[in-house]
N, C-alpha and C positions, 0 to 999 in steps of 0.2 A: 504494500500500500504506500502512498504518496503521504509521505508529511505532512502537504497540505492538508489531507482530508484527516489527519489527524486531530490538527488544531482549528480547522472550520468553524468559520465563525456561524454558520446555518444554525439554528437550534436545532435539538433532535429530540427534543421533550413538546408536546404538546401543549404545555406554560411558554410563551411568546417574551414575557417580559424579562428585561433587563438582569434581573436579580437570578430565575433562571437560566437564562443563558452564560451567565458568566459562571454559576457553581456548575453547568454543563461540562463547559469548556474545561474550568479546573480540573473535574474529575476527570475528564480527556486527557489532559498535561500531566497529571498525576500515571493516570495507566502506562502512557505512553515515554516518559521522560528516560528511566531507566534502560527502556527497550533501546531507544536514540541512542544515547550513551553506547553500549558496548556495540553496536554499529558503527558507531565513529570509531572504537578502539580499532576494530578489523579494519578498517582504510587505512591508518597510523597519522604518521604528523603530515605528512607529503603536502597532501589536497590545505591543510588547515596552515601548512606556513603559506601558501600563494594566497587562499581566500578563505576567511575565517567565518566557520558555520558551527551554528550551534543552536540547541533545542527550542531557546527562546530568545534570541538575538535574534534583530533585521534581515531578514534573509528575502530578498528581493527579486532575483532575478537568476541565480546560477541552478541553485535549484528546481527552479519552477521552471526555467527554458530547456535545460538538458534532458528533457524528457522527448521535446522536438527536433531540438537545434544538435548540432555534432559537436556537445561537448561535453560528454560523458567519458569517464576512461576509455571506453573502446573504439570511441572513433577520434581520441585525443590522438594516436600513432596516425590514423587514415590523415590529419591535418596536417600534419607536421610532415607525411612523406610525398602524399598527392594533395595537395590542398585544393586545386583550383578542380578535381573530381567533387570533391565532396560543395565545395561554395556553389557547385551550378545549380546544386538542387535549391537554393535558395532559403529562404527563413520560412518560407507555408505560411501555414497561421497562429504559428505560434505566438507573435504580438498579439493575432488580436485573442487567444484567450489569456496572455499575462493583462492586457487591458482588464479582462473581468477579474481576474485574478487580484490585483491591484485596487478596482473598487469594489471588491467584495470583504479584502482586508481595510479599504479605508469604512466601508458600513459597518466593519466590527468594529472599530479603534476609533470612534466619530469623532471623540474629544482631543484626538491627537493631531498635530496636522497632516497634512494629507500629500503635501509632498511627495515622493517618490524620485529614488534616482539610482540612474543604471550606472555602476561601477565598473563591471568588469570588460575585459580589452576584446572576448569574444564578440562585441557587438561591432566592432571595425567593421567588417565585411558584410555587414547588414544593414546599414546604416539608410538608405532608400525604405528599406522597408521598414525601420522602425520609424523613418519621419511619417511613411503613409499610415500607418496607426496611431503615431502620437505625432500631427502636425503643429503643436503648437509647443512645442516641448525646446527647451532650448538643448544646443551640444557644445560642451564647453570643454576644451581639448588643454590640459594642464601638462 
């Protein structure tokens, strides 16, 4: 199962409200926190010194794209040896489900702001397609 749908902020109790949903969640985080943990022991430091993931820390985009996009360990080798095989296939749609992705977490976390931003260097090569899903988004090249 996807992490995401671990910490989903959807209720899954038939009580709608606020106070629900957040002891939902807990006891989700609760279940699941542990499990996370010795998952990430089996990867080791590698993945965690380049981009730092963790059960309840920001997790924006590496996770939730590498499900579509070729940046999951097994096509990390295909980038690196043939790259421009794998970039033909382009980004799909995986923007636009990180779009719902993104306000589905800004409807959980209402009181926080709402911001959103892509960090990781994977997105270079997609760059067209991530302005057609987010046109109004700035890219700020540091």
């Amino acid at each position: 199962r996807m992490i995401t749908h671990k910490i989903s902020p959807l209720p899954t109790t038939h009580d709608e409200s606020p106070i629900a949903q957040k002891s939902n969640r807990k006891k989700r985080y609760n279940d699941h926190v542990i499990e996370y943990a010795f998952k990430k022991r089996l990867t080791g430091d590698y993945f965690q010194a380049v981009h730092r993931v963790e059960y309840d820390l920001s997790e924006e985009c590496t996770t939730f794209c590498s499900l579509e996009l070729p940046w999951n360990p097994f096509f990390l080798a295909f980038m690196a040896c043939a790259p421009e095989k794998v970039l033909q296939f382009g980004a799909g749609r995986s923007y636009e489900f990180y779009l719902k992705f993104l306000q589905i977490l800004t409807w959980q976390a209402s009181e926080l702001p709402s911001t959103w931003m892509l960090k990781c260097p994977f997105h270079l090569p997609y760059l067209d397609d991530l302005h057609t899903t987010f046109p109004n988004s700035p890219f700020i090249w540091t």
